[in-house]
FINU-794985 format. One record per residue (C-alpha): residue number from 0; residue in one letter; x, z, y. Coordinates in pm, whole numbers, plus 50000, padded with zeros to 5 digits. Layout:
REM residues N
[node NUM,"a",[X,Z,Y]]
...
This chain:
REM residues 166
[node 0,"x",[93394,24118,95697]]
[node 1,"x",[93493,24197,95356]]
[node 2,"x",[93814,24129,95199]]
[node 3,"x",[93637,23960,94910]]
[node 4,"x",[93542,23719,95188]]
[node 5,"x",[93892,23607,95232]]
[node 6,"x",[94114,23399,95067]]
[node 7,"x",[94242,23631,94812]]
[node 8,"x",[94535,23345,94671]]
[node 9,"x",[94858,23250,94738]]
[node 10,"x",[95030,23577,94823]]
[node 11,"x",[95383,23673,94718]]
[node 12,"x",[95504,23697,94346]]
[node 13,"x",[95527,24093,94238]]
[node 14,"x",[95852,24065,94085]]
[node 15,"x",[95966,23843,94413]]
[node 16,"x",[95864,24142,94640]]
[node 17,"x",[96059,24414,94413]]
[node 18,"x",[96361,24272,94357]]
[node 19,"x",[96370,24184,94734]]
[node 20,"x",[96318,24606,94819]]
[node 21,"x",[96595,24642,94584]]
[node 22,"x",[96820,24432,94704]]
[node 23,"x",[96735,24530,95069]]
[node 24,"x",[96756,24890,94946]]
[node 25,"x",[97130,24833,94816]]
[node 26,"x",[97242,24670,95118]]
[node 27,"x",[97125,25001,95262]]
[node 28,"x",[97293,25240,95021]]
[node 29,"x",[97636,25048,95055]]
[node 30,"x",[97602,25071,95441]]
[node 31,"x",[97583,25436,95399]]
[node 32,"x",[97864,25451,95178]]
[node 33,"x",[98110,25265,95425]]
[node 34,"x",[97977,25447,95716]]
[node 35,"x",[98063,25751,95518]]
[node 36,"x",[98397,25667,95438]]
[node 37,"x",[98476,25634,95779]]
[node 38,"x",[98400,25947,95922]]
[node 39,"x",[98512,26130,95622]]
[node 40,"x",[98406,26184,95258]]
[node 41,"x",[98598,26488,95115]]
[node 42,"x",[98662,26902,95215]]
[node 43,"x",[98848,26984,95497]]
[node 44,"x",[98933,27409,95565]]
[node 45,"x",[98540,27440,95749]]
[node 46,"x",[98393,27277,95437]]
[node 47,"x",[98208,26901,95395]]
[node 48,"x",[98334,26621,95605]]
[node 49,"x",[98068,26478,95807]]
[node 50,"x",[98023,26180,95541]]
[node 51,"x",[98021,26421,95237]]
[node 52,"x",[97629,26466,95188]]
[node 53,"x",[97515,26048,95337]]
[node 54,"x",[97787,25961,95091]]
[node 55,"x",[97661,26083,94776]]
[node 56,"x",[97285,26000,94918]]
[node 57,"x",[97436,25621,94923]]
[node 58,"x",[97578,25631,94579]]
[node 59,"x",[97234,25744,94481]]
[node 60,"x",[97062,25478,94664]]
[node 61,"x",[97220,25208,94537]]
[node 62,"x",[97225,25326,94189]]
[node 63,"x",[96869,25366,94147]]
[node 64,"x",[96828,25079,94363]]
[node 65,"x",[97042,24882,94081]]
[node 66,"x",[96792,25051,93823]]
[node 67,"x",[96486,24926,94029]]
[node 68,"x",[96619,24590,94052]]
[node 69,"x",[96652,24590,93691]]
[node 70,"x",[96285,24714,93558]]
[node 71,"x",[96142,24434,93849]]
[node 72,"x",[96326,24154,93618]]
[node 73,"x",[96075,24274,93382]]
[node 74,"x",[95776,24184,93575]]
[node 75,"x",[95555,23916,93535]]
[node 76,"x",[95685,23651,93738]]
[node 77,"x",[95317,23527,93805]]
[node 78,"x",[95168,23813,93893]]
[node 79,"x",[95065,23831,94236]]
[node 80,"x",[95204,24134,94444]]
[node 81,"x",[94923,24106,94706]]
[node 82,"x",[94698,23840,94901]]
[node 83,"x",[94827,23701,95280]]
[node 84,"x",[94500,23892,95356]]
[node 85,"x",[94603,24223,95221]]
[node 86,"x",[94905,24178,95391]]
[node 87,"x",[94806,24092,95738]]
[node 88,"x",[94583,24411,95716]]
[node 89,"x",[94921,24599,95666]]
[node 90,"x",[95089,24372,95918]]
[node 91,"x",[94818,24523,96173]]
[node 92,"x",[94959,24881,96131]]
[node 93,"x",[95325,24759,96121]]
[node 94,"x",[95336,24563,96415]]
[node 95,"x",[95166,24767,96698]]
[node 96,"x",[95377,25091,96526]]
[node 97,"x",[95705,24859,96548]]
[node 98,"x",[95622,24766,96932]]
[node 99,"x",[95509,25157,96976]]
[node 100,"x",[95874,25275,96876]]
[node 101,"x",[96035,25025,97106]]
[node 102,"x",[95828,25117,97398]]
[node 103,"x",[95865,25448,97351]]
[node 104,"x",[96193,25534,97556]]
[node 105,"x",[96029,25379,97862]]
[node 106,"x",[95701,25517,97877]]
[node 107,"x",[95738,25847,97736]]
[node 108,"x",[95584,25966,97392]]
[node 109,"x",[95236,26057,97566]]
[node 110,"x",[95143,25741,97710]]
[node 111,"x",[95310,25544,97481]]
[node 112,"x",[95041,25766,97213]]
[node 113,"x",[94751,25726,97385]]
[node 114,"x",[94776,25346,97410]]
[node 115,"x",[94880,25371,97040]]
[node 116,"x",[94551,25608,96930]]
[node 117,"x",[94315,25469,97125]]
[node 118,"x",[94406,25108,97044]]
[node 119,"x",[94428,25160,96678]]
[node 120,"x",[94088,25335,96732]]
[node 121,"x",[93867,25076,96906]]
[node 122,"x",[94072,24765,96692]]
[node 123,"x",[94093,24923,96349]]
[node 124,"x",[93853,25187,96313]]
[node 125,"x",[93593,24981,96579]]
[node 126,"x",[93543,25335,96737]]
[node 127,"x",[93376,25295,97087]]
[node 128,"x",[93548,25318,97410]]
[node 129,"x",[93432,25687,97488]]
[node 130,"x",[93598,25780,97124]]
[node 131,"x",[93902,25602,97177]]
[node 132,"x",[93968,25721,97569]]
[node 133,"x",[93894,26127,97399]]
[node 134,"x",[94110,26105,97130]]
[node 135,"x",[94377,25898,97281]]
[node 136,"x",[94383,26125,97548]]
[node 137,"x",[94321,26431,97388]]
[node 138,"x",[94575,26384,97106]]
[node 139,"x",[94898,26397,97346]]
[node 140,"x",[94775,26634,97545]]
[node 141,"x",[94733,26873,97274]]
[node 142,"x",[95062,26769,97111]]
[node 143,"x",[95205,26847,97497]]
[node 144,"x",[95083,27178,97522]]
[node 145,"x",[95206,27261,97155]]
[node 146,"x",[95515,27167,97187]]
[node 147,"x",[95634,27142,97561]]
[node 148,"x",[95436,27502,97665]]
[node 149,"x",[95408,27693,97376]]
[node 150,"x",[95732,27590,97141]]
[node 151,"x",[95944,27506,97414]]
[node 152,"x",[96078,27150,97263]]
[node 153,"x",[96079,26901,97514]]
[node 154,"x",[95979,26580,97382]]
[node 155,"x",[96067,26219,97560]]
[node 156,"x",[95899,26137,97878]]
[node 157,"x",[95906,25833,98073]]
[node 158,"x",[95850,25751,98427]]
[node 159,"x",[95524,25859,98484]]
[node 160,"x",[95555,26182,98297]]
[node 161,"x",[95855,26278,98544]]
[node 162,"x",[95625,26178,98856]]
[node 163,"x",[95365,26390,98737]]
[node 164,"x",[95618,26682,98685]]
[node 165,"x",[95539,26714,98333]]
């Protein structure tokens, strides 16, 4: 189905959406700041404080944040930043990522991958099942070998990873 299809009004205002990233974005910066402060800001004899560098990062963040915030007062207020269609279509990326991350620490990063590929494949891309089981499969165990065998980084496994003495 096409997205001209689809109800293509409605969706949020373009200067709504920016200001709300900026402000969401200075929140962010000023959170770094404090947490910066507290460990430590300045020089001590072995150099930086642990702060030092995520301090000055903040400052940054919220200063161009402040400058974003500013320009998106300049935007059309009726302008339409995108349709509930366009956003549901990133919604479908978002979501299943979000749930991946969350999952993650239980199941491992292989398992938790190949339901990730090969559900992104056959929902999104409408691959068939034999495409989705290769490449879900075949992704993490590629990514194992390069990593676990041949660079030596162990990446995090869950309970069936451990059973299977990987």
């Amino acid at each position: 189905m096409s997205e001209a299809s689809h109800d293509q009004s409605g969706g949020p205002a373009h200067r709504t959406v920016e200001m709300g990233v900026a402000v969401a974005c200075i929140i962010f910066g000023i959170i770094t700041i404090f947490g910066s402060m507290q460990v430590g800001i300045g020089w001590d004899a072995s150099g930086p404080q642990s702060g030092f560098f995520p301090f000055y990062l903040g400052v940054i963040i919220v200063l161009s944040s402040l400058m974003n915030l500013n320009s998106a007062r300049a935007i059309d207020g009726e302008r339409e930043f995108a349709t509930w269609y366009q956003l549901k279509q990133v919604l479908a990326v978002i979501v299943p990522t979000t749930v991946y991350v969350f999952v993650l620490p239980y199941t491992g990063i292989y398992i938790a991958s190949m339901v990730l590929i090969g559900g992104f494949m056959m929902w999104l891309g409408k691959y068939p099942l034999y495409k989705a089981v290769l490449y879900g499969v075949g992704v993490p165990v590629a990514i194992y070998f390069m990593f676990e065998k041949w660079f030596l980084v162990p990446l995090p496994k869950g309970p069936i990873e451990y059973w299977l003495g990987l």
